[in-house]
N, C-alpha and C positions, 0 to 999 in steps of 0.2 A: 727422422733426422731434424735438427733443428727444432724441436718441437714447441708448440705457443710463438712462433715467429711468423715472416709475413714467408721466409724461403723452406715452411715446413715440409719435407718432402717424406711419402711414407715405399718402400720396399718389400715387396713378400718373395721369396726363394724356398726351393722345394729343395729338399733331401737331397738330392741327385747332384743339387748347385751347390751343396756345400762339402767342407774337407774337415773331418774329426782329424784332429793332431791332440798327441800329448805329450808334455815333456818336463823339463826342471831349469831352474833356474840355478846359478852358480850357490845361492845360499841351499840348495838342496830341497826348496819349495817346489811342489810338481803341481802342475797345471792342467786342465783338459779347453779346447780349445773349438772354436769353429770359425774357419776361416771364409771368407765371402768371395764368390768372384769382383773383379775392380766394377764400383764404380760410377758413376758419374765425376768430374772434377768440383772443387768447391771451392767457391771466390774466397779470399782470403777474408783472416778475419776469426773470430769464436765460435764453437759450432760444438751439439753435442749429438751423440746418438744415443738412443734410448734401445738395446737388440733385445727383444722376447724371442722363444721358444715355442713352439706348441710342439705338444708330443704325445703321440696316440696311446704310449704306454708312460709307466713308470722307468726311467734311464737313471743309473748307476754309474759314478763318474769312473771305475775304474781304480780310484784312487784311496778306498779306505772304504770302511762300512758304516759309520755312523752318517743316519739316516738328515740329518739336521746339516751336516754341512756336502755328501758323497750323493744324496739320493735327488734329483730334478722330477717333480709329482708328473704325472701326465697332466695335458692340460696347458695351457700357455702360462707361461712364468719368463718375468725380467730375467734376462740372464746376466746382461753384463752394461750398464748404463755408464759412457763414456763421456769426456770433455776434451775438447784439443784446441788449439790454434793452426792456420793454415796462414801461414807468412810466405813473402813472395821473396827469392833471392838478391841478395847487394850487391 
């Protein structure tokens, strides 16, 4: 989280702590997901997370067969590298 900052903070979670969801969106995009338990809070302000995977095998999203966008290799891989703002209420 935050990474190259002075508040870089790093996370590791086991299989057991995370929740596979999958679903679609109103344009009929489907999705595969992993959810995290909450947490720490984050001062407000720009902040990215960077989530990798490691995965003992080869995982299949589920969602179609072609290998280049449905198949995640084993091995660790960026899964999904985010940006957000954390604003405080008016």
């Amino acid at each position: 989280m935050d990474a190259g900052t002075s508040r870089q903070r790093s996370y590791s979670l086991s299989a057991g702590d995370l929740i596979v969801q999958t679903g679609a969106i109103p344009d009929g995009t489907r999705f595969v997901r992993w959810v995290t338990p909450p947490l720490h809070p984050l001062p407000p302000g720009d902040h990215t997370v960077d989530e990798y995977v490691t995965l003992s095998a080869d995982f299949w999203d589920g969602l179609g067969l072609d290998p280049a966008v449905n198949l995640i290799p084993a091995g660790e891989s960026l899964a999904n590298p985010v940006g957000f703002t954390v604003s405080t209420p008016e």
